[in-house]
Wavefront OBJ file of the C-alpha trace (Angstrom):
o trace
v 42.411 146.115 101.485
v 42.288 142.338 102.425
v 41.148 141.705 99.079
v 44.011 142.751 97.484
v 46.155 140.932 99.792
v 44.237 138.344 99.108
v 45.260 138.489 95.375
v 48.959 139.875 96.264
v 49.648 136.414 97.830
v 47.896 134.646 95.191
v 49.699 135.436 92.806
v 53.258 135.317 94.957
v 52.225 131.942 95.552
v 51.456 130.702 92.165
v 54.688 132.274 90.601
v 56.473 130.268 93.589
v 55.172 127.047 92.801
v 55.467 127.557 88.928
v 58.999 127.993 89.781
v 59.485 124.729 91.921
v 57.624 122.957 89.245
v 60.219 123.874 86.023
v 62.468 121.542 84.668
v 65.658 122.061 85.361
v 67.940 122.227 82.011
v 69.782 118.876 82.863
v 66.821 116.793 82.523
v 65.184 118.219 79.736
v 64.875 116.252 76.546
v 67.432 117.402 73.560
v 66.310 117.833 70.042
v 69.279 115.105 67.947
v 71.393 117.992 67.272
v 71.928 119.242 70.635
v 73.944 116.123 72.037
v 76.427 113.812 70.659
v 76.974 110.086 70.985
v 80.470 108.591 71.865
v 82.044 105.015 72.726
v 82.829 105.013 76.294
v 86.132 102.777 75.897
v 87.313 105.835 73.350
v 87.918 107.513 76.427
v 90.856 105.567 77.488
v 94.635 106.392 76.850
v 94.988 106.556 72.651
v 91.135 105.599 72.176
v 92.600 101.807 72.987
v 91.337 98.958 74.419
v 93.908 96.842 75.284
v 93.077 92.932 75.621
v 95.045 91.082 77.601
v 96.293 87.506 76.675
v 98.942 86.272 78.962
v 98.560 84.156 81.057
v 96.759 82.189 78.544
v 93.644 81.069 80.120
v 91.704 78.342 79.313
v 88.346 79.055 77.171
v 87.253 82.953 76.351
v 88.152 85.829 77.934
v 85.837 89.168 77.590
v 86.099 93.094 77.399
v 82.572 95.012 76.559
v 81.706 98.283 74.869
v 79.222 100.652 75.124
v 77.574 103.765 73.562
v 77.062 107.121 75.537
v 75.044 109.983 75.126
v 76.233 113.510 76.384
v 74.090 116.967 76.234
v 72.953 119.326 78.594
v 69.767 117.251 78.915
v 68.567 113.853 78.031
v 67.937 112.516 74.755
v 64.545 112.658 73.284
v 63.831 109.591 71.968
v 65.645 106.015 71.412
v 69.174 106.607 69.833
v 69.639 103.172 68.113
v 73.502 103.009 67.582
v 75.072 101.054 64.320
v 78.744 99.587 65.140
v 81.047 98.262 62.034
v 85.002 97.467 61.917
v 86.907 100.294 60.650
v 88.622 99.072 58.002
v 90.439 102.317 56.372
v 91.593 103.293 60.034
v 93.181 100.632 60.562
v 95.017 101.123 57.224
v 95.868 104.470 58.253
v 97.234 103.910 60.869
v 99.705 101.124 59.391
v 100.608 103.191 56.666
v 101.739 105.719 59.020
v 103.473 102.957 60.961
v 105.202 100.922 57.784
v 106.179 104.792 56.954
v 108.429 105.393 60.439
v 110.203 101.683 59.810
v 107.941 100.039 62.518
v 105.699 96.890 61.700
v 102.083 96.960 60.850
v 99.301 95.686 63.126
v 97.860 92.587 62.544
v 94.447 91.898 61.604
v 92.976 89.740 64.131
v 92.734 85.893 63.198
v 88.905 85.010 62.470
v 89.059 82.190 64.796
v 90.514 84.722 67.692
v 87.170 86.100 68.667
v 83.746 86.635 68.510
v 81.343 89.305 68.452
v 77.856 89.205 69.905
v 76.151 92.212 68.500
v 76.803 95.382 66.290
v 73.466 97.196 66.985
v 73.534 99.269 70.702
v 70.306 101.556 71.819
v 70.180 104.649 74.618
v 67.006 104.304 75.319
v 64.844 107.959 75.482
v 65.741 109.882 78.503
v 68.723 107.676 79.395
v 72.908 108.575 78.772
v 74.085 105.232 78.332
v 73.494 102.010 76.226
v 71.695 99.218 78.513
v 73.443 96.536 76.391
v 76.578 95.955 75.438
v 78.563 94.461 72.994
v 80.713 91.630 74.317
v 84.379 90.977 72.424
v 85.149 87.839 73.266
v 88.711 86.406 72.621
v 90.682 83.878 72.937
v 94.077 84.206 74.272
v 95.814 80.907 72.812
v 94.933 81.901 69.469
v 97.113 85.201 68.893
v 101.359 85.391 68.465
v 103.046 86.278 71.162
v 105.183 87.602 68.906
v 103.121 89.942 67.008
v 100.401 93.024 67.465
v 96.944 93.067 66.579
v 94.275 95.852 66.139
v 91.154 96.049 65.326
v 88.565 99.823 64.990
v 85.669 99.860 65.577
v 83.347 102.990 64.994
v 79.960 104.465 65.038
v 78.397 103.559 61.559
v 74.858 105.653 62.533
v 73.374 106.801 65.435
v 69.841 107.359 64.398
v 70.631 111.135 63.251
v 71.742 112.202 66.292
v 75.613 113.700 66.177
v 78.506 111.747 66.732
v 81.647 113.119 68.709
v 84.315 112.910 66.263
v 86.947 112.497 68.945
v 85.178 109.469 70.655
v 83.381 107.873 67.909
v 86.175 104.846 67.391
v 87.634 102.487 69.711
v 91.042 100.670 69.128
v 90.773 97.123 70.417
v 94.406 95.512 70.436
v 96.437 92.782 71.770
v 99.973 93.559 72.182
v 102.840 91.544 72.135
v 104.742 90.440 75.098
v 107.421 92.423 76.682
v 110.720 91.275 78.638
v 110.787 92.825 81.856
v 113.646 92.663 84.454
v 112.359 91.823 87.750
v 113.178 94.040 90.756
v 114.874 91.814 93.310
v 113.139 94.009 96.264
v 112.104 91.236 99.127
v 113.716 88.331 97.370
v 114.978 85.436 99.767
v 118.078 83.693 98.954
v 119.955 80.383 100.128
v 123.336 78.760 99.218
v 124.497 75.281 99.695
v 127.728 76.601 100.607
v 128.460 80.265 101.367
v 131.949 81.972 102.897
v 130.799 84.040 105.695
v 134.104 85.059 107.254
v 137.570 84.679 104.790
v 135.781 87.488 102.583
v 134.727 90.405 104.500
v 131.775 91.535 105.486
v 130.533 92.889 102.269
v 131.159 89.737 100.259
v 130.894 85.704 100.463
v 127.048 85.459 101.710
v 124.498 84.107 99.138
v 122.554 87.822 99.751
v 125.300 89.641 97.996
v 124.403 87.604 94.942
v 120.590 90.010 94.293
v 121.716 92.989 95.966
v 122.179 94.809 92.912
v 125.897 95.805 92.780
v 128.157 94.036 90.865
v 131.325 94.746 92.800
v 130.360 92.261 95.713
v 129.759 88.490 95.650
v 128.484 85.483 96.950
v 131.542 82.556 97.378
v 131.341 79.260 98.093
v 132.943 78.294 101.534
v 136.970 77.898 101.357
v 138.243 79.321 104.891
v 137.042 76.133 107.049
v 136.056 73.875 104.328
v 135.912 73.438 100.434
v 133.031 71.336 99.495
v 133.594 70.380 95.560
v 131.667 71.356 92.892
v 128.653 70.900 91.995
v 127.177 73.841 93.871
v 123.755 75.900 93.995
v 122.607 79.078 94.764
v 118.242 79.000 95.355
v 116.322 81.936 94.891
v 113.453 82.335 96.336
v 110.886 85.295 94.457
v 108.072 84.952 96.589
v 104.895 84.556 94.262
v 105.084 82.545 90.702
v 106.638 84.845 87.751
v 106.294 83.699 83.911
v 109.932 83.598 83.757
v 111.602 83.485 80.014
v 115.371 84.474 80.720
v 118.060 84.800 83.855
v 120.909 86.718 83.717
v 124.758 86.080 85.822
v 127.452 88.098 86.175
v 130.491 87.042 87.339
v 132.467 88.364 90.585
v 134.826 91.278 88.438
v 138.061 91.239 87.785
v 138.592 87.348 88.615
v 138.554 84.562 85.825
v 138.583 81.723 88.161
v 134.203 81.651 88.085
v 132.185 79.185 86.574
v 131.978 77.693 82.929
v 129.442 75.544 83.012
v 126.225 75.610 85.246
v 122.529 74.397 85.176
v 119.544 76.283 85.808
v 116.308 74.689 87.095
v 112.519 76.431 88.080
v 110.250 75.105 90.402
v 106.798 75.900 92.091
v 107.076 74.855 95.621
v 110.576 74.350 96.015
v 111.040 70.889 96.167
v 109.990 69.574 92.507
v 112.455 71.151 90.139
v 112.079 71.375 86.130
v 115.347 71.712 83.978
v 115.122 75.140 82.352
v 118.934 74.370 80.939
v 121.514 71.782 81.806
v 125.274 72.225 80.534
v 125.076 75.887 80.022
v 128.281 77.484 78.870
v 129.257 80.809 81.036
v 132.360 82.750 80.131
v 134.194 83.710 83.252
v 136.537 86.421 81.543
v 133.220 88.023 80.459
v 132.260 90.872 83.527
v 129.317 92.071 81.556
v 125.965 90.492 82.392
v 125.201 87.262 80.436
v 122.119 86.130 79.752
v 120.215 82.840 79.136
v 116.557 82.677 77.383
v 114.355 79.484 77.678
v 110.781 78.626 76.958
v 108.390 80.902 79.324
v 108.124 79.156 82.507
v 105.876 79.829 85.563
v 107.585 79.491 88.623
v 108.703 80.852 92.436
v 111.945 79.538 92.841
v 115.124 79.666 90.555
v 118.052 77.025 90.864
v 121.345 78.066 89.627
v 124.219 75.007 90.005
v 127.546 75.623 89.299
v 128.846 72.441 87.477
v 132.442 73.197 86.505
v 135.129 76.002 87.320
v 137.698 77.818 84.968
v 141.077 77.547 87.574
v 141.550 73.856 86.690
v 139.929 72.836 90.254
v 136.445 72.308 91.114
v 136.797 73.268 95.222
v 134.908 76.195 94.746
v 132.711 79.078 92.412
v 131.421 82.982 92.904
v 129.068 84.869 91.230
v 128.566 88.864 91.591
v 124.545 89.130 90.505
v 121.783 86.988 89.463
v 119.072 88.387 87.695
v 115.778 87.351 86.511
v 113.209 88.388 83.528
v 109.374 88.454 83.313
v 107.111 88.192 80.005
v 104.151 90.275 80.202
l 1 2 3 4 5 6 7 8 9 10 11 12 13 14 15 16 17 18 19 20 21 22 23 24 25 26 27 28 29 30 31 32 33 34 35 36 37 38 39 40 41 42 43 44 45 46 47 48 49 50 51 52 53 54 55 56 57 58 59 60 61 62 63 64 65 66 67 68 69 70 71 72 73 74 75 76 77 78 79 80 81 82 83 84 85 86 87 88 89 90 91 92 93 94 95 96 97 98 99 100 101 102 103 104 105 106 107 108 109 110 111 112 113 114 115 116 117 118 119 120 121 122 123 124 125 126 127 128 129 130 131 132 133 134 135 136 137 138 139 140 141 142 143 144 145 146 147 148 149 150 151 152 153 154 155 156 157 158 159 160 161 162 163 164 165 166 167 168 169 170 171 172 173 174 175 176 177 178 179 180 181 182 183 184 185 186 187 188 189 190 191 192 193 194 195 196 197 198 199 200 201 202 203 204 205 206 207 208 209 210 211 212 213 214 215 216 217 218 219 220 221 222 223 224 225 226 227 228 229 230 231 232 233 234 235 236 237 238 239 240 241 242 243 244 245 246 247 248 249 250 251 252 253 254 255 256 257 258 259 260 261 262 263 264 265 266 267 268 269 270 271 272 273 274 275 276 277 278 279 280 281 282 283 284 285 286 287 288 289 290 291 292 293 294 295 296 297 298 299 300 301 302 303 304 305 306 307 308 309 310 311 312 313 314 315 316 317 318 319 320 321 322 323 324 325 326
C-alpha cells in the first residue's frame, strides 16, 4: 500500500512540476508567419508624423522611427527590416488632393534633412527595433508657406509579414497657421483712461480685451484732455510669435482714430516698430486688421496718432486683438 502511494505522489508531483515548467504562449518563439511587423509612428493620428519647424531653431532638430514586432509570442530569429521612401504614395495621395481643388504636398528640399540609416533589426526574442532611424531636419530650410510630405514604408522584413495598416509612416511639415489669441489673463495699461464721465462699463483700458465690442476704453475728457498722441500697452504675459493685431472701433461713433502706430517689445521697455502711420477707418465697426513680419514678443503698443472729429483731445477703441503663427 505505501508503495503505491509512493508512486501516486510521484507521479502527482512530476505532472506538477512539468506544468510549472511550460512556456507560457506569450513567450514562445513564432514561426515568420505567425506575427507581423509594423512602424510604431504609423500608429499616430493619419499614420503622420508631424515635424515641427517653428520656432526656427538654430542647427537640426530630430524625430526617430522604429520597427515593431507583434504576435502572440516572440519572434524566432533576427527580423532585419528594409526602409525606402514611398514614392507612388505620396503621388496618391496628391492626386487625390489636386482632384478635391486643394494643393499638393511638397517633396521635401534635399538640403532639408538627413537620414542616418534605412536598415532596422528586432533582434530574436525581442518586439522592438534596438536602433532607430534618426530624421533629422532643419527648420530654416522649409516655406512657411507651403506643406511637405514624405512616406516611408517597409521595403522587406526578412519574410516575416508586414501589417498592411502600419507598414508606412507619413513624415510632414505643415505650414503655419494664424491663430487668434485668447485674451484670458491679459494685463492692460493706458496712458490716459476715463474712469468716471463714462459709466461703469466703459472708459477703463480693461474694456479694451474684454471681448465685447459694445464697451470701450476712452481716453480721459471729464477732468482733463491730454492731446493726442496716446497709447494703450498690453501686456500677454509670456512671448507670442505675433504676425497680425486686430482694432475695432467703439460702435456707432466716427469720431475714433485714423492713424495709429503699433510697436512689440520683450520686456517692456525696448520697443520695435511693427508699423508707424497706419491708416484706421473710424466709420468701419467691423474688426480691422493689420499683418506684419512674425515678431516674438510680450507686450503690444498701440498709439493713437491722429483723430477723425477735427481735434486731437482725445481717442476710443472697443477691442484689441492679437494673432499667433504656429
Amino acid at each position: 500500500m505505501k508503495f503505491f502511494k509512493s508512486i501516486y505522489f510521484f507521479v502527482c508531483g512530476t505532472l506538477l512540476i512539468g506544468s510549472c515548467n511550460k512556456t507560457p504562449e506569450f513567450e514562445k518563439e513564432m514561426d515568420a508567419d505567425q506575427g507581423l511587423v509594423y512602424i510604431q509612428q504609423a500608429f499616430k493620428e493619419g499614420h503622420i508624423l508631424k515635424l515641427k519647424t517653428f520656432p526656427p531653431v538654430d542647427g537640426a532638430s530630430s524625430e526617430v522611427i522604429n520597427v515593431n514586432y507583434g504576435a502572440m509570442g516572440l519572434p524566432g530569429t533576427d527580423i532585419v527590416i528594409q526602409l525606402e521612401e514611398d514614392l507612388h504614395a505620396l503621388d496618391s495621395i496628391n492626386n487625390v488632393r489636386l482632384a478635391a481643388g486643394l494643393p499638393a504636398y511638397e517633396s521635401f528640399p534635399s538640403d532639408a534633412y538627413t537620414i542616418d540609416k534605412w536598415t532596422l533589426t528586432i533582434p530574436r526574442s525581442q518586439t522592438t527595433s534596438l536602433d532607430f532611424m534618426t530624421f533629422q531636419y532643419y527648420s530654416g530650410k522649409f516655406d512657411r508657406e507651403k506643406e511637405y510630405m514624405m512616406a516611408i514604408r517597409i521595403k522587406d522584413a526578412s519574410g516575416y509579414a508586414v501589417n498592411k495598416d502600419l507598414k508606412t509612416v507619413y513624415v510632414m511639415v505643415g505650414k503655419l497657421q494664424t491663430v487668434k489669441l485668447s485674451k484670458s489673463g491679459w494685463d492692460i495699461t493706458a496712458e490716459s483712461e476715463e474712469l468716471e464721465g463714462e459709466g461703469p462699463d466703459n472708459g477703463a483700458a480693461r474694456f479694451a480685451i474684454d471681448g465685447k465690442v459694445e464697451s470701450f476704453w476712452h481716453s480721459e475728457w471729464s477732468n482733463a484732455n491730454p492731446p493726442l498722441p496716446l497709447w494703450l500697452k498690453v501686456d500677454m504675459k509670456e512671448p507670442r510669435y505675433i504676425s497680425k493685431v486686430g482694432l475695432t472701433t467703439r460702435q456707432n461713433d466716427d469720431r475714433g482714430c485714423s492713424l495709429f502706430k503699433l510697436e512689440g517689445s520683450l520686456n517692456g521697455t525696448d520697443w520695435i516698430i511693427l508699423g508707424d502711420n497706419l491708416a484706421m477707418d473710424p466709420e468701419n465697426y467691423s474688426e480691422q486688421t493689420y499683418s506684419f513680419s512674425i515678431t516674438k514678443c510680450r507686450f503690444l503698443r498701440y498709439t493713437a496718432l491722429e483723430g477723425n472729429w477735427g481735434g486731437n483731445d482725445f481717442t476710443f477703441l472697443a477691442e484689441f486683438d492679437a494673432y499667433e503663427e504656429k
